[in-house]
Structures are given as structure tokens and as C-alpha cells.
KOLKOLMAR-733832 format. One record per residue (C-alpha): residue in one letter; residue number from 1; x, y, z. Coordinates in nm, 2 decimals. Each point is the difference from the previous one (the first is absolute). Layout:
N
type: A | seq: NUM | east: X | north: Y | up: Z
...
# end
This chain:
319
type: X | seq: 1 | east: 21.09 | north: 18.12 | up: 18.75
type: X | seq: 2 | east: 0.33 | north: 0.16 | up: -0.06
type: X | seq: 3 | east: 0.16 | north: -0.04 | up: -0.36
type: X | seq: 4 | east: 0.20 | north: -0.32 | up: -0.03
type: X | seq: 5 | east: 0.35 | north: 0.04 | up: 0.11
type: X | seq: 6 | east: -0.13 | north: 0.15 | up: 0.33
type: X | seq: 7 | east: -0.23 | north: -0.28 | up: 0.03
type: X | seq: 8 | east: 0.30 | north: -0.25 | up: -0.05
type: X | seq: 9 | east: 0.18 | north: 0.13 | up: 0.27
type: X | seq: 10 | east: -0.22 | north: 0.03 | up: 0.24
type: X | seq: 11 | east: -0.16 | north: -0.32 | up: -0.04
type: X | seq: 12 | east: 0.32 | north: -0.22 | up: -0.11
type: X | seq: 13 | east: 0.24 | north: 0.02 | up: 0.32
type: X | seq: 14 | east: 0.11 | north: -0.36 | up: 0.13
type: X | seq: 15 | east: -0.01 | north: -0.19 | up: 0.33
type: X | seq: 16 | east: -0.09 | north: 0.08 | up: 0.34
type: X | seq: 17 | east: 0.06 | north: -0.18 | up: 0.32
type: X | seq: 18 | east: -0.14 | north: -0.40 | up: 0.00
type: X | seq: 19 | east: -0.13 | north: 0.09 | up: 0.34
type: X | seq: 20 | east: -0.29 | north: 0.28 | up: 0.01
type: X | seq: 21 | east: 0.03 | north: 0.06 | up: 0.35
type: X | seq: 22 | east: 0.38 | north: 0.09 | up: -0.03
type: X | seq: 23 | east: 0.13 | north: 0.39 | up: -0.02
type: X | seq: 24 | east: -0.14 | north: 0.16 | up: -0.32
type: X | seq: 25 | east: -0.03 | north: 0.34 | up: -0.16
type: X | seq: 26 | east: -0.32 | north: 0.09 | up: 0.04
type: X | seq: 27 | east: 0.04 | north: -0.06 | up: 0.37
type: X | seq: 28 | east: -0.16 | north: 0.31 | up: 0.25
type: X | seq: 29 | east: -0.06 | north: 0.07 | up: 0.38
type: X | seq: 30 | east: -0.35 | north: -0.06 | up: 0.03
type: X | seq: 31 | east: 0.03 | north: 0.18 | up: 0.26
type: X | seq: 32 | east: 0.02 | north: 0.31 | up: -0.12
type: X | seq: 33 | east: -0.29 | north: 0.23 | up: -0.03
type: X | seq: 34 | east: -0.25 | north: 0.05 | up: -0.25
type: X | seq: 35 | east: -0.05 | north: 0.33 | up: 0.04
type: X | seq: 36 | east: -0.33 | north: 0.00 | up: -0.15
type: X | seq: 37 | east: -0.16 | north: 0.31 | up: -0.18
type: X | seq: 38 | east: -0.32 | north: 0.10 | up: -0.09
type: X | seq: 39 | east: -0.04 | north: 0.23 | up: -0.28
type: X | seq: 40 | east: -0.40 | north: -0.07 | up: -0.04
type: X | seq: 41 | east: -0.30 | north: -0.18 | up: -0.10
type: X | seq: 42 | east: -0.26 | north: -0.05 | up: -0.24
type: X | seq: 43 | east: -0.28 | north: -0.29 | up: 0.01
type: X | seq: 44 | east: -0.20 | north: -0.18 | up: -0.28
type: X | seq: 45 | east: -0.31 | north: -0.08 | up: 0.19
type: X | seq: 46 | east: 0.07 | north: -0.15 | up: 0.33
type: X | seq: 47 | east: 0.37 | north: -0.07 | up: -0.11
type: X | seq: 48 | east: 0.28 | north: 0.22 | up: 0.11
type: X | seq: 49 | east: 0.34 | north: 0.09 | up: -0.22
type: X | seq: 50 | east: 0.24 | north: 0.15 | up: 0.22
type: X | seq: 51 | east: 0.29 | north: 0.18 | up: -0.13
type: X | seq: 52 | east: 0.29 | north: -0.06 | up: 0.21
type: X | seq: 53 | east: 0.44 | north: -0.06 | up: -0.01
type: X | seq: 54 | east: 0.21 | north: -0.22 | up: 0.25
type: X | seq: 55 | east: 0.35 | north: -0.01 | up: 0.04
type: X | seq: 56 | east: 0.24 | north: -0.22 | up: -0.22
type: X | seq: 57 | east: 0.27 | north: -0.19 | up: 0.15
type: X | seq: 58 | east: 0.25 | north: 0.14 | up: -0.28
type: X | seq: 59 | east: -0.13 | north: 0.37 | up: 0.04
type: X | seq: 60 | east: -0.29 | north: 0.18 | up: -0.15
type: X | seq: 61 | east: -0.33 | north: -0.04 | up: 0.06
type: X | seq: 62 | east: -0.25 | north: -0.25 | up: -0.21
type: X | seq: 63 | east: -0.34 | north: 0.13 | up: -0.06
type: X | seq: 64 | east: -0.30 | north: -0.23 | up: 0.02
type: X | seq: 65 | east: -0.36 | north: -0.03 | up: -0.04
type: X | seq: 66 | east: -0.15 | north: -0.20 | up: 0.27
type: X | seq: 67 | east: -0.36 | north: -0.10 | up: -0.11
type: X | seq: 68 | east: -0.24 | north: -0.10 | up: 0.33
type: X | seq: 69 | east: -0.30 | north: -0.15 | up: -0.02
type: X | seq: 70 | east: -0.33 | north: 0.07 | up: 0.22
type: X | seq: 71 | east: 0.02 | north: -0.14 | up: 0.33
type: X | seq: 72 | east: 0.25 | north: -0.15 | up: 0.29
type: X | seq: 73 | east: 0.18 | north: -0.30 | up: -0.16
type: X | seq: 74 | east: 0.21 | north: -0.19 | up: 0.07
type: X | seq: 75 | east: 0.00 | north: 0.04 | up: -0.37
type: X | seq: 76 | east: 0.25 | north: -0.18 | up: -0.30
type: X | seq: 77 | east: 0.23 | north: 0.18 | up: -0.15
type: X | seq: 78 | east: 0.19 | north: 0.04 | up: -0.32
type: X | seq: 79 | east: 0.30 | north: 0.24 | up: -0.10
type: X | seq: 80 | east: 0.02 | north: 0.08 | up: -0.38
type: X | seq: 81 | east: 0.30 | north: 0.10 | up: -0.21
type: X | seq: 82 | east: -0.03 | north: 0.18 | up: -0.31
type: X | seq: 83 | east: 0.17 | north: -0.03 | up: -0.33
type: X | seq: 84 | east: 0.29 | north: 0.23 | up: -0.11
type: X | seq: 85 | east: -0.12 | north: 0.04 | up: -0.39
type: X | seq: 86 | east: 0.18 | north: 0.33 | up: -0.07
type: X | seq: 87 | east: -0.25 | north: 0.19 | up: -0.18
type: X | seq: 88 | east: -0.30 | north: -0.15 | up: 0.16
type: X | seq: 89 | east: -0.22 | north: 0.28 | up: 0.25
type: X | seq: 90 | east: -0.07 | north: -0.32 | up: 0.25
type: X | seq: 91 | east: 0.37 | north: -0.05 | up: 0.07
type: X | seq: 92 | east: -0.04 | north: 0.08 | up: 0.35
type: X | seq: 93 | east: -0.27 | north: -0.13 | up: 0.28
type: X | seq: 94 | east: -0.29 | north: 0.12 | up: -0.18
type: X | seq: 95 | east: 0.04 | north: -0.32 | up: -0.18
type: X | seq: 96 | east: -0.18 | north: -0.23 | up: 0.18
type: X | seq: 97 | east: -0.27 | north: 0.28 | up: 0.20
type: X | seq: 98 | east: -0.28 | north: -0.10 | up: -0.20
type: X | seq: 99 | east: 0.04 | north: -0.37 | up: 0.07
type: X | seq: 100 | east: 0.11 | north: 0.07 | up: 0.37
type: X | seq: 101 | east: -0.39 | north: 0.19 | up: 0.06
type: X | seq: 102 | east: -0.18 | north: -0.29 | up: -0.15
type: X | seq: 103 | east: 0.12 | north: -0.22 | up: 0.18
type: X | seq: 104 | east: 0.00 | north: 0.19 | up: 0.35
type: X | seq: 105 | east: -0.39 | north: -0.08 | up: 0.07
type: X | seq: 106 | east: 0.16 | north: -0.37 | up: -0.01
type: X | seq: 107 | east: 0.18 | north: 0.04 | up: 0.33
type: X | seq: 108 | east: 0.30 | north: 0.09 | up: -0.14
type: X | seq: 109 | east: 0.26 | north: 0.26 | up: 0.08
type: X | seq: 110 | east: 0.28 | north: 0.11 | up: -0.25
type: X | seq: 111 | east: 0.28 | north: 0.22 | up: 0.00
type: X | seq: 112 | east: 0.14 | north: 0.11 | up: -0.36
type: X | seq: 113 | east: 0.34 | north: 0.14 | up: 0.00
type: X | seq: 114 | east: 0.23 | north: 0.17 | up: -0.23
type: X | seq: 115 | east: 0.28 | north: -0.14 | up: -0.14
type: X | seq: 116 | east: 0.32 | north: 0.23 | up: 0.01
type: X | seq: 117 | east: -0.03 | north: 0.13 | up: -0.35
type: X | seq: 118 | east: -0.32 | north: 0.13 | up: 0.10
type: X | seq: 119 | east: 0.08 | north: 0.21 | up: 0.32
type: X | seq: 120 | east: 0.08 | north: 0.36 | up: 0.04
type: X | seq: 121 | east: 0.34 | north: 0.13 | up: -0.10
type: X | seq: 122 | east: 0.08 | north: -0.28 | up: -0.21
type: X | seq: 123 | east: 0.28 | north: 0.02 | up: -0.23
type: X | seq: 124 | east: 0.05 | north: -0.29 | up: -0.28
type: X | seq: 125 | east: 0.32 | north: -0.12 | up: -0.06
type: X | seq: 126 | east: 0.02 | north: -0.13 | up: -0.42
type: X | seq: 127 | east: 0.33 | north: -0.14 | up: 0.02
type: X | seq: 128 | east: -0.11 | north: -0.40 | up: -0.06
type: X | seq: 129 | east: 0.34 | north: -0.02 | up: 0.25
type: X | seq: 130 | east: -0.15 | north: 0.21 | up: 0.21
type: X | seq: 131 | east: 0.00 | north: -0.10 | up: 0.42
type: X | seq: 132 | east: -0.36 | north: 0.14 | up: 0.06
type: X | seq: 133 | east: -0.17 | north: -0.23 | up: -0.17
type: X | seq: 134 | east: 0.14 | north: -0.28 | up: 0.26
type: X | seq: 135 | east: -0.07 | north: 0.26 | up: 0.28
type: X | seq: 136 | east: -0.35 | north: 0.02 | up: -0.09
type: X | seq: 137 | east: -0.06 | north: -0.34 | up: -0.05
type: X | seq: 138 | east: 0.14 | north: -0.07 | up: 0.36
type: X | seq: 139 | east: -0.21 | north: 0.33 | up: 0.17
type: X | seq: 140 | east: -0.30 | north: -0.17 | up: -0.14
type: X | seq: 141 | east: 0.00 | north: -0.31 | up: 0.11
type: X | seq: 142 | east: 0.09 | north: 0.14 | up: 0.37
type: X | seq: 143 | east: -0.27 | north: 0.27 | up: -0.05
type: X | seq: 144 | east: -0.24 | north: -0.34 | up: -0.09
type: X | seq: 145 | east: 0.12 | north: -0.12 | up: 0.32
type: X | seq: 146 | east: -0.10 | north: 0.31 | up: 0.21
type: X | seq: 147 | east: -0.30 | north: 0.00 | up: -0.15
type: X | seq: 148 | east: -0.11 | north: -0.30 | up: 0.18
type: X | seq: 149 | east: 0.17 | north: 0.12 | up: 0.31
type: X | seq: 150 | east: -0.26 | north: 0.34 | up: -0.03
type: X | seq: 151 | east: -0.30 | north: -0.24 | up: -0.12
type: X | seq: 152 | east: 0.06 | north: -0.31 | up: 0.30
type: X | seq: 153 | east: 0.03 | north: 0.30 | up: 0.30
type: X | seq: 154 | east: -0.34 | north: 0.08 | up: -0.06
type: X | seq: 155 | east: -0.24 | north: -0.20 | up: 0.20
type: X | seq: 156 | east: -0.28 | north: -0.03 | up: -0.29
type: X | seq: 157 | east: 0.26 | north: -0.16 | up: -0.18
type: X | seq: 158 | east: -0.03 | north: -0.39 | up: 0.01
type: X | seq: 159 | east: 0.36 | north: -0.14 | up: -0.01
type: X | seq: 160 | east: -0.10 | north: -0.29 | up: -0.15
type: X | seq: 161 | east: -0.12 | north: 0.12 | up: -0.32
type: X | seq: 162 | east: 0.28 | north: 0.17 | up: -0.16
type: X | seq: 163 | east: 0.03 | north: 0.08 | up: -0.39
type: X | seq: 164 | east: 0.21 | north: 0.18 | up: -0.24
type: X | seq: 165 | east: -0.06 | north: 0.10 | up: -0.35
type: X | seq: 166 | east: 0.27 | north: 0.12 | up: -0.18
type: X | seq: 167 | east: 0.04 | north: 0.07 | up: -0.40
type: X | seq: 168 | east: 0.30 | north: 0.01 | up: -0.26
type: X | seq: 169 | east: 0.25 | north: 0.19 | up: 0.24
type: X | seq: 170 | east: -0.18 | north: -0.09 | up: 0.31
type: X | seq: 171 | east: -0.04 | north: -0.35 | up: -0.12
type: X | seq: 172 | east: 0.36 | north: -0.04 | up: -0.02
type: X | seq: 173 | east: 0.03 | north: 0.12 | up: 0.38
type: X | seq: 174 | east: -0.27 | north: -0.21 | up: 0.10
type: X | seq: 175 | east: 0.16 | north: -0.27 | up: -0.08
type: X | seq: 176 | east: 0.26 | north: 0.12 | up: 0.26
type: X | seq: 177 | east: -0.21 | north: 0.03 | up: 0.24
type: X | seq: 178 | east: -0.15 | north: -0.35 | up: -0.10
type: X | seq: 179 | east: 0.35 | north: -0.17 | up: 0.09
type: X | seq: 180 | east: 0.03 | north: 0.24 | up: 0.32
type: X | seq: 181 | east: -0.31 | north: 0.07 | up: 0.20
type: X | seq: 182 | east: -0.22 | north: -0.28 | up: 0.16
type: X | seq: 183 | east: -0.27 | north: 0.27 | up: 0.06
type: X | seq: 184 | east: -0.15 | north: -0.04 | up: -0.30
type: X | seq: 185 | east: -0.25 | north: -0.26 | up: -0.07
type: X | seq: 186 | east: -0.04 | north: 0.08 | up: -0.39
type: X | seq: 187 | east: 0.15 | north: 0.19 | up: -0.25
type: X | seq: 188 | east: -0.15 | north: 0.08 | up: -0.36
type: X | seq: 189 | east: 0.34 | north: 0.10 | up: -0.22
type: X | seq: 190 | east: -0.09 | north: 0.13 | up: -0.35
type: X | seq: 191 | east: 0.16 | north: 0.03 | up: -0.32
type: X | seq: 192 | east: 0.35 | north: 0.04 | up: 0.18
type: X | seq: 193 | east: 0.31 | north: -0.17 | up: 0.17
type: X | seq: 194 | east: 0.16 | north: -0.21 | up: -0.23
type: X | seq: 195 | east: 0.29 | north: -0.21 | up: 0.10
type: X | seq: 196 | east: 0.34 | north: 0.04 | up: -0.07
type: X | seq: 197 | east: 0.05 | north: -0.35 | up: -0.13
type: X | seq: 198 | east: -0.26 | north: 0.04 | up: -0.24
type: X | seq: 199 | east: 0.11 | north: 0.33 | up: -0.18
type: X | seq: 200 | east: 0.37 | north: -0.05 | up: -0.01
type: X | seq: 201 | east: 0.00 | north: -0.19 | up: -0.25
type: X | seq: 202 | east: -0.21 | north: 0.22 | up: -0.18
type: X | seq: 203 | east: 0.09 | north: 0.17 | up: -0.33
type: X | seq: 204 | east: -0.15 | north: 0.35 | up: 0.12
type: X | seq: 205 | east: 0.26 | north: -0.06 | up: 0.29
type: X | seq: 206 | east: 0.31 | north: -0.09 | up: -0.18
type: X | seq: 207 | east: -0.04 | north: 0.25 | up: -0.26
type: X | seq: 208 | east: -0.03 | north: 0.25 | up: 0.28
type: X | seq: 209 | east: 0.37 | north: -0.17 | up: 0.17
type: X | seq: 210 | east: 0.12 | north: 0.02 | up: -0.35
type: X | seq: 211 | east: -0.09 | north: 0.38 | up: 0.00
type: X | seq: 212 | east: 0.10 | north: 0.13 | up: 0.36
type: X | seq: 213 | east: 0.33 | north: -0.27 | up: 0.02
type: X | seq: 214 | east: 0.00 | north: -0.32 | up: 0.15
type: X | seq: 215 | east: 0.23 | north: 0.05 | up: 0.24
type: X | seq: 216 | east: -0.20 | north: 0.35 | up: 0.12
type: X | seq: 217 | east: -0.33 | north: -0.18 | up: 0.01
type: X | seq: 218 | east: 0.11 | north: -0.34 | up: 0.18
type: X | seq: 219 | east: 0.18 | north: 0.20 | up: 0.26
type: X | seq: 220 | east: -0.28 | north: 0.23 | up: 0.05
type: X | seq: 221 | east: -0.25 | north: -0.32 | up: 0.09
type: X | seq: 222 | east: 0.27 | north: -0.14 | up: 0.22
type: X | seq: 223 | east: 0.03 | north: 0.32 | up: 0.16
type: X | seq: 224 | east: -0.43 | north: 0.03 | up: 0.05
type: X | seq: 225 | east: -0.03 | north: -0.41 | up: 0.09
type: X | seq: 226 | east: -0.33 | north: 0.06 | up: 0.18
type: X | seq: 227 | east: -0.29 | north: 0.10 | up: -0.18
type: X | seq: 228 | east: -0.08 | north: -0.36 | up: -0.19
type: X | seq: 229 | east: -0.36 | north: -0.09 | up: 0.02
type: X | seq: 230 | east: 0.09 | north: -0.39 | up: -0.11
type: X | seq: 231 | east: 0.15 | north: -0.03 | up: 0.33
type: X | seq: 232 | east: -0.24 | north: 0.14 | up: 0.19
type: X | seq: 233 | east: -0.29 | north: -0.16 | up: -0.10
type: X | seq: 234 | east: 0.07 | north: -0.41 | up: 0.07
type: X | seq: 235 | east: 0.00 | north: 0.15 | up: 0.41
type: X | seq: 236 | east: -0.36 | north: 0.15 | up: 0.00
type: X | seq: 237 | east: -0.18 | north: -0.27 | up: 0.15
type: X | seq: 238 | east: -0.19 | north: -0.08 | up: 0.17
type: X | seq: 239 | east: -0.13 | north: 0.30 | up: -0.14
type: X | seq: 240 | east: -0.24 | north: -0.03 | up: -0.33
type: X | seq: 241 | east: 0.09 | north: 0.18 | up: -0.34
type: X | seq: 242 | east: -0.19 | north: 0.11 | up: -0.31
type: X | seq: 243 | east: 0.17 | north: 0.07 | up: -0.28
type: X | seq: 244 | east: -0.20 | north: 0.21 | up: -0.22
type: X | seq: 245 | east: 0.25 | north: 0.08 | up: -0.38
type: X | seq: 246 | east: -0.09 | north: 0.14 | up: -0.35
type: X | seq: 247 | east: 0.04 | north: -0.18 | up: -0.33
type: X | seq: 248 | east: 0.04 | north: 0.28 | up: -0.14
type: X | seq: 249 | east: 0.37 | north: 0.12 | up: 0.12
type: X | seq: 250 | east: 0.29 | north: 0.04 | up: -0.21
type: X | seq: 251 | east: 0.27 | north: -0.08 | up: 0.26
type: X | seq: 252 | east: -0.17 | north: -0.18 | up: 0.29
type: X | seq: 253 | east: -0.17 | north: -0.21 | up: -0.25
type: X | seq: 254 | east: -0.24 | north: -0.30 | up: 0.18
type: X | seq: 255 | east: 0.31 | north: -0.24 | up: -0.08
type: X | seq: 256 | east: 0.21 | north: 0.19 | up: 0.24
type: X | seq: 257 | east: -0.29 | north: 0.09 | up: 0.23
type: X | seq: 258 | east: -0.10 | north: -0.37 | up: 0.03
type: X | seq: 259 | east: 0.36 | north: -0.10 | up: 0.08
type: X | seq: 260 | east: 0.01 | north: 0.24 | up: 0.23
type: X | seq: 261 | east: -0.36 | north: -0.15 | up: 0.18
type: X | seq: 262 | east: 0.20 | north: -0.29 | up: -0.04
type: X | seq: 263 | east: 0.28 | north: 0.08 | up: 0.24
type: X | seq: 264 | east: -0.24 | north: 0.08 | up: 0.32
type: X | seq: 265 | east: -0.11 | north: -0.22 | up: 0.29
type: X | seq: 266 | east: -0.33 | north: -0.12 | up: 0.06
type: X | seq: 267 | east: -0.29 | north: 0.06 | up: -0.02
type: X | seq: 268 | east: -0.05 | north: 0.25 | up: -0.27
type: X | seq: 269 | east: -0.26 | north: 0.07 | up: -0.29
type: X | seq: 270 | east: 0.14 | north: 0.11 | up: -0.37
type: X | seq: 271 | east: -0.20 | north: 0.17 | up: -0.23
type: X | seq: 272 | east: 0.13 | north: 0.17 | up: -0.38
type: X | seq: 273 | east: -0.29 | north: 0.26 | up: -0.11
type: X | seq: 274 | east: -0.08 | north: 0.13 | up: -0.37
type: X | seq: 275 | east: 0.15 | north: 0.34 | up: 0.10
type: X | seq: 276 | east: 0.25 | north: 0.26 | up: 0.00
type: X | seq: 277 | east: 0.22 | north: 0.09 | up: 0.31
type: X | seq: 278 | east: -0.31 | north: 0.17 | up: 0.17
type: X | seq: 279 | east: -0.16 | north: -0.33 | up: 0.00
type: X | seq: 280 | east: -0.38 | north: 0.00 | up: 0.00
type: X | seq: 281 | east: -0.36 | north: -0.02 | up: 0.09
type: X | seq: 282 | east: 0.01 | north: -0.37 | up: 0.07
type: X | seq: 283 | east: 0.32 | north: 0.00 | up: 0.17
type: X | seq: 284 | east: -0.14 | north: 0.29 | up: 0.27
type: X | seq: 285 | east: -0.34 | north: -0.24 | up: 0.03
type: X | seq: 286 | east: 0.25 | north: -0.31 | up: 0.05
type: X | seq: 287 | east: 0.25 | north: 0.19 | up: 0.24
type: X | seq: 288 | east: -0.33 | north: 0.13 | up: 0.27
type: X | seq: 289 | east: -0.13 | north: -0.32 | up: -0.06
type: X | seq: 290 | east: 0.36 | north: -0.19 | up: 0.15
type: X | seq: 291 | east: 0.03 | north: 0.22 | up: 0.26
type: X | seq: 292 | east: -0.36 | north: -0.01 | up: 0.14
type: X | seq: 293 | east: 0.05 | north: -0.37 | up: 0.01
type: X | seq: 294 | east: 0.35 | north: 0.06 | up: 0.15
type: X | seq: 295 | east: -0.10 | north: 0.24 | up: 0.25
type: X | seq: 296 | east: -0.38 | north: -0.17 | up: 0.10
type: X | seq: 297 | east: -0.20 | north: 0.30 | up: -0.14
type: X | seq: 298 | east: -0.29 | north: 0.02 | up: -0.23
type: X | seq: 299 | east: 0.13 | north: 0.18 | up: -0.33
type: X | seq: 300 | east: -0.16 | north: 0.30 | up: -0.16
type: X | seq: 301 | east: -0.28 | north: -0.06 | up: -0.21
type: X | seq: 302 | east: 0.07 | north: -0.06 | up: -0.36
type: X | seq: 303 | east: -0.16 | north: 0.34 | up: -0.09
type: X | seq: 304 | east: 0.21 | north: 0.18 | up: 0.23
type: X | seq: 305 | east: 0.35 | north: -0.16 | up: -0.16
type: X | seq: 306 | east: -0.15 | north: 0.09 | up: -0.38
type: X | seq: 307 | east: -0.06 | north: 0.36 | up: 0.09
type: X | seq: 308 | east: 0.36 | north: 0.02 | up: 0.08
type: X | seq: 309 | east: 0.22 | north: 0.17 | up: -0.33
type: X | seq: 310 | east: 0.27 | north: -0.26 | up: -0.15
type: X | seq: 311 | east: 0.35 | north: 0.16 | up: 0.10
type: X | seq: 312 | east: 0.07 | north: 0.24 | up: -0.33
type: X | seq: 313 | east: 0.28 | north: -0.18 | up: -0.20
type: X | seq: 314 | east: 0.28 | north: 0.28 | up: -0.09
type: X | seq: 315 | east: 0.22 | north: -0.06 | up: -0.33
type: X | seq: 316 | east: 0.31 | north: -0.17 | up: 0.06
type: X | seq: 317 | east: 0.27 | north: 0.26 | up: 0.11
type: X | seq: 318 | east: 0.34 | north: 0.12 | up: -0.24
type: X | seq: 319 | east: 0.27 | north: -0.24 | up: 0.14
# end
């Protein structure tokens, strides 16, 4: 999670086109190619982790985990997004690993990316003005996109059973996607993505307007009008959501998260746990269980989901 003014920004830009099939930003040629890498490859067992990169439509290349199970499909498959806590050592694709291996001997293949902030050569831009932040925000949700492109062009991919997983950052970019891509048939969006109607109003936000200059901050969101999760998220059926949020947030507080639920299509699952922005051991045991049922698999057994570690909670950043 990035301290709050980045966070508003980000996550508090305003409309998008009414029609989702109309000319948008994160737009790409999927026809352009992959350019798939491999690095290397480790295995747990009968389970394979390969390190590999593809291409991104905006430049650069993403890097990825893609987890296989044992076998020749046509297997599920699920794409996880990471949180972008600054001081936390899983804010990158290692993540979700552990929880991508136990579920592999499901049937299920995932592929765990790297959001922007994570990759190579990365150079972070503090200005809460700043452009990159926008940029990012944008690369990821076509980099989401490609994603599936890589995952639905193998043939032990089943095309039908599509997920994505994203947290905080990646949240907020699934919930793009949500409002963009029919590929997906379920997306689990953690702790992230609040809507711009439901912080505006906010005192964290008008203190911050207050502090930076109204005029600077309300041109600056008319000037980045695409990256509002609120109007994304009424479009993403027929696909089904599960919202998974923390009580324990001091800015994207289950009031806020709630409305934000509230603002999505149909059908969707909300859930508020007894936990910090890392969420918990009964949200990971509530998430495999959704999207075993989602994707017709048989979920790991209960001892295999326990012996997983709870994501490490870092202290909150300096603002």
C-alpha cells in the first residue's frame, strides 16, 4: 500500500466511458508478441515454478511465475496480483507462491506477476502530483490483460475457467479489468479499490485538496479521468466477484469498502475480516475455497492451507 496521498490519487480519478467496449486507455494489439522468456525452474514435488518475462504493451518486460501442476490439463487457471505495501519483502510475485503450489495438485495453473514498482530498473517518483503513478496503474492493468493472453495460448489452459487475484494495488486494477475483460469468470479483489465517490468526500481527502490547492488537485483528476474503480465495477458481469476487506484500515475503512461492494454488478460475495491490510488466515481458507467452487476443482486440504505463513504485516509507512 502506498502512503495516503499516493493512494488518493491513484484510486480517486473520475469517469470512464458508459460503454466498455468503446476506445479506452488500456487498449493493446493483441496481436503483438509475447516474446516469452525463460529464465528457469525449480519444482516442489511434482509442481513446477518457472521463472520467466513477456513483453508489455507500454515497454519493458513483466516478470512472472507460472506455477504448473502434474499432468496434461486442460487445467484452471488463476493470475494473482500482489500488494504494493512499501516496506513489505512480498511486494512483488512472491506474494502469492505459496498459495499458488497448494493449490496446483488441484488442477490449477497460475501465473503471478509483478506489478511495475516491483520490476527491474524501477525508479519511484514521490511527487503525490507525480504522472507515474497513473502510468503504472494503466501498464498494469494492460500487463493483467496480457497475462491472460500468455495463459489462454497454452493448450492446457481451459478457457473457461479463468481467475484473477489481485491485492491493495492490484485490487484496484482488478477492478479494471473487472469492467473491461469478459475472459474472466471470477475475480477475488482484496483490501483495495475504493471508489472515487466514496472518498471524496472524505476528510483525509479534503484536507489533502486543502494542502496541495484545490484548483492543482481538481485539475490533476480531470486531467487522469480513467483510473476509478466505482465505474468499473457495476460492468463486470456476468462475471462473479468476492470482495474480501479489513476492519482494521484507517482510510479504506469497511464503511467505504462496503459502499464500494455496493456499487458493483451482480453476482458478488462481500466479506469484512478481523485484520490488518494483509488480511488473514481465514480470508486465504475463504478465497481457495471461492475459487475452487468457481473454477470446478477440489480445494487443498485444510492442512495444506494452515501450513501456509499469514502475509507479515509491515508498520504503516511515514506519509
Amino acid at each position: 500500500m502506498r502512503p495516503l496521498l499516493v493512494a488518493l490519487f491513484v484510486l480517486t480519478v473520475s469517469a470512464i466511458p458508459q460503454k466498455t467496449d468503446a476506445p479506452h486507455p488500456f487498449d493493446y494489439d493483441p496481436k503483438l508478441p509475447l516474446d516469452t522468456q525463460d529464465i528457469g525452474v525449480d519444482f516442489r514435488g511434482p509442481t513446477g515454478i518457472y521463472d520467466l518475462s513477456y513483453a508489455s504493451p507500454k515497454g519493458g518486460r513483466v516478470p512472472a511465475y507460472l506455477v504448473l501442476p502434474q499432468g496434461a490439463g486442460p487445467f484452471a487457471a488463476v493470475i494473482w496480483g500482489h500488494w504494493c505495501w512499501p516496506n513489505s519483502e512480498f511486494r512483488n510475485r512472491k506474494e502469492f507462491l505459496d498459495e499458488a503450489v497448494a493449490f496446483a495438485p488441484s488442477g490449477v495453473v497460475s501465473l503471478l506477476i509483478d506489478f511495475p514498482v516491483a520490476r527491474p530498473g524501477y525508479v519511484e517518483d514521490k511527487d503525490p502530483l507525480s504522472e507515474k503513478q497513473i502510468t503504472d496503474m494503466e501498464q498494469q492493468v494492460m500487463d493483467i490483460r496480457r497475462a491472460a493472453d500468455l495463459l489462454l495460448s497454452r493448450p492446457f489452459v481451459d478457457p473457461k475457467r479463468l481467475a484473477y487475484v489481485g491485492h491493495s494495488c492490484d485490487a484496484a486494477a482488478g477492478s479494471i479489468v473487472s469492467g473491461i475483460d469478459k475472459r474472466f469468470h471470477a475475480f477475488v479483489l482484496m483490501a483495495g479499490g475504493p471508489a472515487d465517490e466514496t472518498i471524496v468526500k472524505s476528510p483525509q481527502f479534503q484536507d489533502m485538496r486543502q494542502k496541495f490547492g484545490p484548483e492543482k488537485v481538481d485539475a490533476f483528476i480531470a486531467q487522469h479521468a480513467v483510473i476509478d474503480p466505482g465505474k468499473y465495477l457495476p460492468h463486470a458481469a456476468p462475471t462473479v466477484l468476492f470482495f474480501q476487506f479489513a476492519s482494521q484500515e484507517k482510510f479504506f475503512t469497511p464503511e467505504r469498502a462496503k459502499a464500494t461492494a455496493a456499487l458493483a454488478s451482480e453476482p458478488k460475495q462481500v466479506k469484512v475480516y478481523d485484520a490488518p491490510h494483509a488480511l488473514n488466515a481465514e480470508a486465504r481458507r475463504d478465497r481457495l475455497a471461492f475459487l475452487a467452487d468457481q473454477l470446478h476443482v477440489k480445494p487443498p486440504a485444510p492442512e495444506v492451507i494452515s501450513s501456509i505463513p499469514v502475509l507479515p504485516q509491515p508498520p504503516e509507512p511515514p506519509e
